[in-house]
C-alpha positions in Angstrom: -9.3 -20.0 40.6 -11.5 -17.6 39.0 -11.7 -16.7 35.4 -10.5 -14.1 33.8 -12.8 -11.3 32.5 -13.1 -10.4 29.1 -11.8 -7.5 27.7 -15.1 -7.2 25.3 -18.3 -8.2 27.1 -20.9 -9.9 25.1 -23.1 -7.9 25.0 -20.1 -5.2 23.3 -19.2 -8.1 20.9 -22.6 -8.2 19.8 -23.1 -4.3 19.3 -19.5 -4.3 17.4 -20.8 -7.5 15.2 -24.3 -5.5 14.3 -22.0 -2.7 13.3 -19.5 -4.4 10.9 -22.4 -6.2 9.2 -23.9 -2.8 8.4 -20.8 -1.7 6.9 -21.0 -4.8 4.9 -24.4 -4.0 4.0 -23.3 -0.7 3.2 -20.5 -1.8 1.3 -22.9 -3.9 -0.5 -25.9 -0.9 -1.5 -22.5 1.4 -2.3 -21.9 -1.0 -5.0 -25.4 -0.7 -6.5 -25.9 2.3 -6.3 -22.5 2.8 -8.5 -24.0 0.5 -10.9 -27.3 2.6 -10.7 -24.6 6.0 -11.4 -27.4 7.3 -8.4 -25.0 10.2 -7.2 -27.9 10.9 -4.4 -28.2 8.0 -2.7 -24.2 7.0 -3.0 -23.3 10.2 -0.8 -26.2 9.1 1.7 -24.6 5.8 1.9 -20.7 7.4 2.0 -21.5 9.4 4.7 -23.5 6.6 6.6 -20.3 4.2 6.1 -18.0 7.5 7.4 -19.8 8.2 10.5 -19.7 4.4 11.8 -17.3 4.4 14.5 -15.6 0.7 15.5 -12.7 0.1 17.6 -9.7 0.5 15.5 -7.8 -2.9 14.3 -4.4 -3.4 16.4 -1.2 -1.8 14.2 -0.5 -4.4 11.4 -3.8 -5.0 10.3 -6.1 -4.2 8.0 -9.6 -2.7 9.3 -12.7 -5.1 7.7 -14.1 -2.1 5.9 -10.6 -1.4 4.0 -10.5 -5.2 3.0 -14.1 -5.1 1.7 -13.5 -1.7 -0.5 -10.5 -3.0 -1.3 -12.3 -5.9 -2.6 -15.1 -4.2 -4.2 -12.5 -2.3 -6.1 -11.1 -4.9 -7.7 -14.7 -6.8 -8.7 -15.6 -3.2 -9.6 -12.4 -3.7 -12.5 -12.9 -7.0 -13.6 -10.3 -8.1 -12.0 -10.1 -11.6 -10.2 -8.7 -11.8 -6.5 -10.0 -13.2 -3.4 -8.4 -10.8 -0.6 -10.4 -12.2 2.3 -8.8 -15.2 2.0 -5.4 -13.8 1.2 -5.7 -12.1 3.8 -6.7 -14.9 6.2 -4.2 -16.8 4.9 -1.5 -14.4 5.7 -0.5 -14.0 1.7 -0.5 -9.8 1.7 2.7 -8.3 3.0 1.6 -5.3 6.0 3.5 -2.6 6.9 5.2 -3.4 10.3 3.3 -2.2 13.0 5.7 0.6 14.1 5.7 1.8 10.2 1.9 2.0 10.3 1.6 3.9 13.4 4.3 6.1 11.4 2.0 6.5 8.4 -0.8 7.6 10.8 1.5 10.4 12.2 2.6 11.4 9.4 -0.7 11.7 7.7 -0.2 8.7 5.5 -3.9 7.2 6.0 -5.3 6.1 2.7 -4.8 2.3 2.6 -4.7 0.4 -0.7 -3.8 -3.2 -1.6 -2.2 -3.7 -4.8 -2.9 -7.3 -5.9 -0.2 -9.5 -6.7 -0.4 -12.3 -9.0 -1.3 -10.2 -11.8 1.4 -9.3 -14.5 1.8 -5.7 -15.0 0.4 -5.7 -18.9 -2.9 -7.3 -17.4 -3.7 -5.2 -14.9 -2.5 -1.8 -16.9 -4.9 -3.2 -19.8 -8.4 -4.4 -17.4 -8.2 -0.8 -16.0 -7.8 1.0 -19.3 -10.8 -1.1 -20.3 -12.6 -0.1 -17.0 -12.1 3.5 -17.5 -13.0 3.7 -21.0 -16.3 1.9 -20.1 -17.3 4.4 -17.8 -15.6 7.8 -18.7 -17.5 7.6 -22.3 -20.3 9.3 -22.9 -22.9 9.5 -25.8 -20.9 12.4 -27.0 -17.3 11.2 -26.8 -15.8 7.6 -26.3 -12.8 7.5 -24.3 -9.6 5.6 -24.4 -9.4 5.1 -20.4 -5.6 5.3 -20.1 -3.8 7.9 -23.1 -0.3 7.1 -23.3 1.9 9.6 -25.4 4.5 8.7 -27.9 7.5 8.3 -25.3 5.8 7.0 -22.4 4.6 4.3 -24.8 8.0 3.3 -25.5 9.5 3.7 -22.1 6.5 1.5 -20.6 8.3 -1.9 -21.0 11.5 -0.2 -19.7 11.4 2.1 -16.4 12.5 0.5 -13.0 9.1 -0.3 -12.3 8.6 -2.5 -15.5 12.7 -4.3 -15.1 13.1 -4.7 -11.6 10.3 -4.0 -9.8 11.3 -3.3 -6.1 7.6 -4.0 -4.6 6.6 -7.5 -3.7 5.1 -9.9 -6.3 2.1 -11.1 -4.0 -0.8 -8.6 -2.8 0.5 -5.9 -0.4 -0.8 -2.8 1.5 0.5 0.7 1.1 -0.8 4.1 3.3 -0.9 6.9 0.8 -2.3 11.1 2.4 -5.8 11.7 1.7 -7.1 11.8 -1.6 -6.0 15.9 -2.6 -4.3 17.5 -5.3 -0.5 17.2 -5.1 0.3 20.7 -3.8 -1.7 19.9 -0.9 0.1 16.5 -0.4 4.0 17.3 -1.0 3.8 21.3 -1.7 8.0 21.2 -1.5 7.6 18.8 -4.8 5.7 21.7 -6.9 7.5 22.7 -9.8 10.4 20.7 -9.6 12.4 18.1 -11.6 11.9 14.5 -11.3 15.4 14.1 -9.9 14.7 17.0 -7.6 12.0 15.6 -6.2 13.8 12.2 -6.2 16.3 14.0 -3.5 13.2 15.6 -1.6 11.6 11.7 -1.4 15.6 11.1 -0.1 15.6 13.6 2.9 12.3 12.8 4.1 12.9 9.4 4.6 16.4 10.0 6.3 13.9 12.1 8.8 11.8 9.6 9.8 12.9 6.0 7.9 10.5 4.1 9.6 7.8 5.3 7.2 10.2 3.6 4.2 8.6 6.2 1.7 8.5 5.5 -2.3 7.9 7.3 -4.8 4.8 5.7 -7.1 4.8 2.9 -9.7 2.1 3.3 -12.7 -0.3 0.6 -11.2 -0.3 2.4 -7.8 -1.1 5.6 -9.3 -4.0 4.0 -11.6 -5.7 2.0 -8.7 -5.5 5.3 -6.6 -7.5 6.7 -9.4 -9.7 4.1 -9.2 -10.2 4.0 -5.9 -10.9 7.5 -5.2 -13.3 7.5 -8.3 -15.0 4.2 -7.7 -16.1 5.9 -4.1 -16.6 9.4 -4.8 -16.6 10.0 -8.6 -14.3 12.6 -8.1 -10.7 11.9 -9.3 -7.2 11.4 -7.6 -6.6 15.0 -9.0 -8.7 17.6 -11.2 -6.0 20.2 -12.0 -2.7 18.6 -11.5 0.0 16.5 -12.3 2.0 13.5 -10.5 5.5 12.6 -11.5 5.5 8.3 -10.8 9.1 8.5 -9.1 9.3 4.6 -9.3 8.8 4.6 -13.0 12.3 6.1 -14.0 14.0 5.0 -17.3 18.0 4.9 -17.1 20.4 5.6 -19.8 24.2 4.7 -19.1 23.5 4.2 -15.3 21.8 7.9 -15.0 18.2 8.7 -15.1 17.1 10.1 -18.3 13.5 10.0 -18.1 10.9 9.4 -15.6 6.3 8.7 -16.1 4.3 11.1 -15.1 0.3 11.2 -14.8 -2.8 12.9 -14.6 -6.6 13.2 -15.2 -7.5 14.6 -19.0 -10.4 16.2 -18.7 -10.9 16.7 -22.4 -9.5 13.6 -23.1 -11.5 11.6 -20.4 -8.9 9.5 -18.9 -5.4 9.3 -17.7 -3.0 11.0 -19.5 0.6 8.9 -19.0 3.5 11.0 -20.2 7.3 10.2 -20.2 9.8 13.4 -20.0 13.2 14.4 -19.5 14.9 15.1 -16.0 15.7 19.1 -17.0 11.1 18.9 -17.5 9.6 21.0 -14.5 6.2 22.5 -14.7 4.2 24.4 -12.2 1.7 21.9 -12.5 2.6 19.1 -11.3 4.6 17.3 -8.4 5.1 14.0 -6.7 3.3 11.6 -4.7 4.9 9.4 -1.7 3.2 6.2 -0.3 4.4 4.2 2.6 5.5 0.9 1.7 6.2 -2.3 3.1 9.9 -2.6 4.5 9.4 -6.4 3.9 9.3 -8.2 0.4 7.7 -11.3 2.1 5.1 -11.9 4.9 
């Protein structure tokens, strides 16, 4: 009998090897030249890691270069995680193959991992450290994260913080590209948190297996992060994100919900709480896919 054939010849497996160590080498000078703040050579490198083309990873799992960003992001906040090995070890819950190729479809590209194992004060307070670090200047120190009076005391008591519906152990959401909100949901511009609420509602009815959310605070911060840490641009410049998975309840009804944005005066994120009659032109809502399961 005669063997079968591999689908990747060696000398392919070889060529696709040499390119995932450069991204890892890229991955690698990225960092540094973060740490340098070298603007220059950190779009060279970006646009070097862009352009490298490797077969894409088979639907339900996560593409080497997304696990080592994701990864850098996290040593980039202080914050302790080995997601390799999670990973290996099958510890971070994956959108279902069919809800990935969804995502794609849909537009819904922008992995990120939220790490589990890390209560929700921590990892609020590491990034609030993070960003005051690096968004102070000579001429004014910034707080990182500004919460206002009512968001402060709704913080310990949205959905999000009482019964969180994400899992408690690492998982992988696809948010759109990094743009401002009217570019991402325009039909959420303008409108109330419970409006937007229904508008989250009839999307997924059209196409459930995408299992759409709105955002919890720590997604919407690492977003930040993420899109910061790799372009030192932020998640948005001129707009405002309602956090639809951060709604406070009074007598069963929601009352208030979080909402975020970059300060530029202030130099940091601004976290707001308002009432569900609030609309502003300003500002809408942000969707992620999320994974249908709470366990791998």
């Amino acid at each position: 009998m005669t063997e079968k054939e591999p689908t990747i010849n060696p000398p392919d497996k070889l060529a696709e090897e040499a390119l995932h160590q450069r991204q890892r080498d890229l991955v690698e000078q990225i960092k540094l030249a973060r740490q340098k703040k070298d603007t220059g050579r950190l779009r060279v490198l970006m646009e070097e890691l862009a352009s490298i083309s490797l077969p894409q990873p088979e639907k339900g799992e996560i593409a080497p270069e997304s696990l080592e960003q994701a990864q850098s992001l996290y040593d980039w906040l202080a914050i302790e995680v080995d997601l390799p090995k999670e990973y290996q070890e099958g510890k971070i819950v994956l959108p279902s193959p069919e809800q990935q190729e969804a995502a794609e479809k849909q537009g819904y590209t922008l992995p990120l991992i939220v790490a589990g194992g890390i209560g929700r004060e921590e990892l609020l307070q590491k990034v609030k450290d993070k960003f005051a670090q690096e968004f102070s200047t000579p001429e004014q120190s910034s707080q990182g994260i500004i919460y206002g009076d009512q968001a402060q005391k709704d913080l310990s008591h949205t959905q999000q913080a009482q019964n969180s519906s994400r899992p408690p152990q690492s998982y992988l959401i696809y948010l759109p590209p990094p743009r401002e909100v009217s570019q991402t949901q325009p039909a959420t511009m303008g409108k109330t948190f419970s409006q937007c609420q229904e508008i989250l509602a009839n999307l997924q009815k059209e196409n459930p297996e995408l299992n759409l959310q709105g955002l919890t605070l720590e997604e919407y911060l690492l977003a930040q992060a993420l899109v910061y840490q790799q372009t030192k641009q932020h998640l948005e410049e001129k707009e405002w994100t309602w956090l639809l998975a951060e709604q406070v309840l009074e007598g069963g009804q929601p009352a208030r919900c979080l909402d975020a944005d970059w300060d530029p005066v202030a130099r940091g994120v601004g976290v707001g709480s308002v009432g569900s009659s609030v609309a502003g032109s300003g500002g809408g809502a942000r969707f992620a896919a999320v994974p249908k399961e709470s366990s791998p």
